[in-house]
C-alpha positions as CSV (number, residue, x, y, z in Angstrom):
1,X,-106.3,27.1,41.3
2,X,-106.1,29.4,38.2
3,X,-107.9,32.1,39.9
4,X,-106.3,31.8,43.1
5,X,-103.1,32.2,41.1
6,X,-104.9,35.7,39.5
7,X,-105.9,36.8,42.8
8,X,-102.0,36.4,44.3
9,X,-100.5,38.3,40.9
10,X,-103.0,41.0,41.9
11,X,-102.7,41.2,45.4
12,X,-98.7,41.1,45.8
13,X,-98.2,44.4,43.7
14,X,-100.9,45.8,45.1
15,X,-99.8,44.8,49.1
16,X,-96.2,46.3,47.7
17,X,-97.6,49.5,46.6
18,X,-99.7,50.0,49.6
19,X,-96.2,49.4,52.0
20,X,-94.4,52.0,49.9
21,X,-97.0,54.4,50.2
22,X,-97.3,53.6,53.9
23,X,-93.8,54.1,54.6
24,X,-93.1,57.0,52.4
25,X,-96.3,58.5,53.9
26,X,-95.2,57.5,57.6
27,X,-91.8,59.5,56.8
28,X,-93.2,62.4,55.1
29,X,-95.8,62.8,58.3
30,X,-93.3,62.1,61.1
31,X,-90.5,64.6,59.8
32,X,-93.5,67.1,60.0
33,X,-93.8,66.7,62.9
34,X,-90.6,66.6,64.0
35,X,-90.6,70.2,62.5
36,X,-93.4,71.6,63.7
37,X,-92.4,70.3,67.1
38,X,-89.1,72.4,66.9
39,X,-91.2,75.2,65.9
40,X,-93.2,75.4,69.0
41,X,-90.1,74.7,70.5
42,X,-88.2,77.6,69.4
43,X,-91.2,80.0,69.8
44,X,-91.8,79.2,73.5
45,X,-88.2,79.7,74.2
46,X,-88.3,83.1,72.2
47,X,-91.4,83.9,74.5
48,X,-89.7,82.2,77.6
49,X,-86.3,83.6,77.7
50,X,-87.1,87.2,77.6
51,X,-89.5,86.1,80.8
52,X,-86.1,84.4,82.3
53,X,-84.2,87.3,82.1
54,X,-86.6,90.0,83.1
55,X,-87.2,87.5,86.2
56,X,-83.3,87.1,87.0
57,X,-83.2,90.9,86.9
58,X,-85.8,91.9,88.9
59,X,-84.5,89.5,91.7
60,X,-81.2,91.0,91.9
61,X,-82.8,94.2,92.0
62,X,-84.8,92.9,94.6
63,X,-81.4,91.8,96.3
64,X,-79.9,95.5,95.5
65,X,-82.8,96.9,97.6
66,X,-83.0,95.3,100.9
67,X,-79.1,95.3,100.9
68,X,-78.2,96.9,104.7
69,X,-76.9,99.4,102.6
70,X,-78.7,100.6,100.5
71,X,-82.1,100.4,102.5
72,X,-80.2,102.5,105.5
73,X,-79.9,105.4,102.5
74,X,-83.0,105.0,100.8
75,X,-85.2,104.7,104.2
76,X,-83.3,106.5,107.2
77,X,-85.1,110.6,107.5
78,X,-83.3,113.3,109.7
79,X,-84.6,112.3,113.7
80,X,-85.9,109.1,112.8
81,X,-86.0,106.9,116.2
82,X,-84.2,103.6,115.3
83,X,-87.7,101.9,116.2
84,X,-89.6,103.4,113.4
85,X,-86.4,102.8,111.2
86,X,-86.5,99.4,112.2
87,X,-90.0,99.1,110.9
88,X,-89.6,100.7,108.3
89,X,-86.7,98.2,107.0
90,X,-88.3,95.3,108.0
91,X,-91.6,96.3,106.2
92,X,-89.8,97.6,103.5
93,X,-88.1,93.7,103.3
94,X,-91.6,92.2,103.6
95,X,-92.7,94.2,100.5
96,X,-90.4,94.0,98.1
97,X,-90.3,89.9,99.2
98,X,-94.4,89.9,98.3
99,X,-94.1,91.8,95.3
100,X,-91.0,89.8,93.9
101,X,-92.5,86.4,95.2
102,X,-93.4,85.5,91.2
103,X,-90.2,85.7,90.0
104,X,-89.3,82.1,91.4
105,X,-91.2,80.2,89.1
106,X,-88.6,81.3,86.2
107,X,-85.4,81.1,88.2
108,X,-84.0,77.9,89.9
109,X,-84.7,76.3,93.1
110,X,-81.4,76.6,94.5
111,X,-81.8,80.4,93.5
112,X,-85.0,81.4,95.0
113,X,-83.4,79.0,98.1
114,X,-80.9,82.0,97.9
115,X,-83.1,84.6,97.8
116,X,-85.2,83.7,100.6
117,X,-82.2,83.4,103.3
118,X,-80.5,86.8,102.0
119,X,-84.1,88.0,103.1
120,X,-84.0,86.0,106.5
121,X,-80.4,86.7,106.9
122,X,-81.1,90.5,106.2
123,X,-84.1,90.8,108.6
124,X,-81.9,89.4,111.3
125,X,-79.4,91.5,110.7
126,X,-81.7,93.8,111.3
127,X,-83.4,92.9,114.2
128,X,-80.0,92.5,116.0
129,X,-78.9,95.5,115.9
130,X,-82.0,96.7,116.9
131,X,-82.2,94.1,119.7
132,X,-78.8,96.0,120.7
133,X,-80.0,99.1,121.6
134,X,-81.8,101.4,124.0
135,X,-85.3,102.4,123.4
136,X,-84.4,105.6,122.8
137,X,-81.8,105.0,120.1
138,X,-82.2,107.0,116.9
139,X,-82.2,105.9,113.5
140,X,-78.2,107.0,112.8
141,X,-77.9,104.6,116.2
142,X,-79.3,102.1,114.5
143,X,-77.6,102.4,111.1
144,X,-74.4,102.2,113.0
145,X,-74.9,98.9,114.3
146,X,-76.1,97.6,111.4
147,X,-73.1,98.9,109.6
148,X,-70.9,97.3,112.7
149,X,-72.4,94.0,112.3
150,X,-72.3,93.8,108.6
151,X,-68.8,95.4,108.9
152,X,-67.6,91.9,110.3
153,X,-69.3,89.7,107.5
154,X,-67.1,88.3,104.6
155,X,-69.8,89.2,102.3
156,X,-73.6,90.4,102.9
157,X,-76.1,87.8,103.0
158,X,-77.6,90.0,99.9
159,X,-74.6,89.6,97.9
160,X,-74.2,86.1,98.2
161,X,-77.4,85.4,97.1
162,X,-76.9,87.7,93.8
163,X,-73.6,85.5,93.6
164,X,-75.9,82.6,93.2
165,X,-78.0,84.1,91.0
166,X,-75.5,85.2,88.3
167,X,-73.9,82.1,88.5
168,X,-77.4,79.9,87.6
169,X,-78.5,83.0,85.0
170,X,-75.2,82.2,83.4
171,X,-75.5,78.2,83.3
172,X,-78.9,78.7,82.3
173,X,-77.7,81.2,79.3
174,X,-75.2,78.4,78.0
């Protein structure tokens, strides 16, 4: 009984010392943690959101350049037949789509959603003026109806989608 009574005045200090140590050690390692965690944290949103914002630009440049508008002025040559011009827009629509098509994995569903029918919207646009007229309309004849039809629109497909995207860039930015 005498020894079992040594072992126990051993053992209890020795079990309390080990429970400190295992909680001040558990602490110590899980605030580590916690700080490296917000580390990799911050650093992958100082890599990300530079990535977010280049992504958010480039679509509503994308937007800005198959705008009716803009794509009659950029595209439309002296004694251009309104076929070729309508090729030329559509393609020029299909290009910049292709070439922008990346930029949806940093910007919102509802945004892309956006994007895609101001480029569906646009092409139609498009296509009905073209549908319109003669087959021997010119490119000005063309221009003109597209500026007729978006002339009756409250706003361009192409500007409501950059509508959409400014307002998710700026709840994403908060």
């Amino acid at each position: 009984m005498k020894d079992v009574i040594e072992i126990v005045k051993i053992l209890v200090p020795a079990l309390i010392v080990f429970f400190a140590v295992y909680i001040i050690l558990k602490q110590f390692f899980d605030r580590e943690q916690s700080i490296r965690r917000d580390e990799l944290k911050m650093n992958t949103t100082k890599e990300y959101t530079p990535l977010k914002i280049q992504a958010y630009e480039r679509t509503v440049l994308y937007m800005e350049r198959i705008d009716p508008n803009n794509m009659i002025i950029r595209l439309h040559k002296p004694g251009m037949s309104a076929r070729l011009l309508h090729s030329d827009m559509l393609k020029a629509i299909r290009e910049e789509y292709v070439h922008n098509m990346t930029q949806q994995i940093y910007i919102s569903i509802k945004a892309w959603d956006g994007v895609k029918t101001a480029k569906e919207e646009t092409s139609k646009i498009v296509n009905m003026a073209m549908h319109n007229l003669k087959d021997t309309a010119t490119g000005i004849d063309l221009s003109t109806k597209i500026f007729e039809i978006i002339a009756n629109l409250e706003k361009t497909p192409t500007e409501m989608a950059i509508a959409v995207l400014k307002r998710d860039f700026q709840k994403g930015m908060r």
